[in-house]
N, C-alpha and C positions, 0 to 999 in steps of 0.2 A: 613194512613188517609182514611177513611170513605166518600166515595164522591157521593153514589148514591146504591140502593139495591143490584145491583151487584155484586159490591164490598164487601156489609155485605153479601152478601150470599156467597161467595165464600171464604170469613175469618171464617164465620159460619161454612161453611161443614170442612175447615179444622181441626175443634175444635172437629168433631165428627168421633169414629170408624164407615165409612158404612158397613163394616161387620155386625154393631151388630145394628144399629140406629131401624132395624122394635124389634127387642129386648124389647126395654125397652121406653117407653114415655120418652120425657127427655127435661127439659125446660132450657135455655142459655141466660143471659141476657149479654151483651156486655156493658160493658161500656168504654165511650168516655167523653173526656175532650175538653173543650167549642169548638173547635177548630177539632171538631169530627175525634181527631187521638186515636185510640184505649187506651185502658190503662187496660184491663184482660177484663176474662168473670167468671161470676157465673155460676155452676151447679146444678139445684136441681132436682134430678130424681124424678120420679113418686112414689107418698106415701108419700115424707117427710110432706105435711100440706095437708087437705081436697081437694080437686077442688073445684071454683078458689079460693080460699084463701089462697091456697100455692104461686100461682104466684102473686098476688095484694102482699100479705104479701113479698115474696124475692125484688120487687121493694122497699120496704119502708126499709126491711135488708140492702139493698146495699145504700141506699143514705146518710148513714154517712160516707162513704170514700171520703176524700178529690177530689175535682176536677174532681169528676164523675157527671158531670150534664144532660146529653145527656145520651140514652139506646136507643138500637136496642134490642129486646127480639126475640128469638129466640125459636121455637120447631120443634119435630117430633114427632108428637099424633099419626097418622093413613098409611102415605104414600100415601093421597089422597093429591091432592093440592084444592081442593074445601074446602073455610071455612065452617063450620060446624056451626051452630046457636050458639052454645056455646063457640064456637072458637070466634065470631061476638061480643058475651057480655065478653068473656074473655078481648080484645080487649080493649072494652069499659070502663071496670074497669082498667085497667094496665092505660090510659091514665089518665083517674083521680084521682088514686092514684098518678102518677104522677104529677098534676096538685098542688095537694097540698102540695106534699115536694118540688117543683118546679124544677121540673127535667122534661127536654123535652123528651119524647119520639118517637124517631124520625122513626122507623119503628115495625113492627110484622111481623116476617115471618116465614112463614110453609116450610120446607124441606122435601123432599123425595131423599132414600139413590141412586137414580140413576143423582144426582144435580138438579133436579129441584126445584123453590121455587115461592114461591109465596110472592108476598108485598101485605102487607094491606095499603102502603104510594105510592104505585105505582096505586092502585086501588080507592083511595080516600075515603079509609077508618081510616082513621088516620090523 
């Protein structure tokens, strides 16, 4: 269970080889059932749809799976933890794609492969 960004950040990095995380862009959406106990994560590496329309678009793929109403989305773009302006509007899109298949989206978070993370729900961006 899902109890605060910590937590997703720490279930996140598990989900990723840090050997290879500065590699490859790689975006992770977690989803969670109402009751924010895990239930999988999506993968969609870097290239499968344009930026950001690959990520707004994987939130609207993933909300026909039963009992995923809740997402923590998850990447590693640069290894910076400073959001980036387009990190900012990425963001802001994920949440309103969300809004309309009504699916909560409960954090954004930026990882770097030495654990640090950053929340956009910790920072009041979200």
């Amino acid at each position: 269970k899902i109890s605060c960004s910590k937590s997703a950040a720490d279930l996140a990095f598990s989900q990723w080889d840090k050997n290879h995380m500065e590699l490859q862009e790689t975006f992770k959406i977690m989803l969670l059932s109402n009751a924010n106990r895990v239930k999988g994560f999506m993968k969609y590496p870097k290239g499968e749809l344009p930026v950001p329309r690959r990520y707004t678009h994987s939130v609207c793929r993933t909300s026909e799976k039963p009992d995923h109403s809740r997402y923590i989305t998850a990447q590693y773009p640069s290894g910076t933890l400073r959001p980036s302006e387009a990190d900012k509007r990425l963001t802001t899109k994920i949440k309103a794609a969300g809004e309309l298949l009504d699916i909560k989206i409960l954090d954004h978070l930026i990882l770097t492969p030495d654990g640090e993370y950053y929340s956009f729900a910790d920072n009041g961006m979200i």
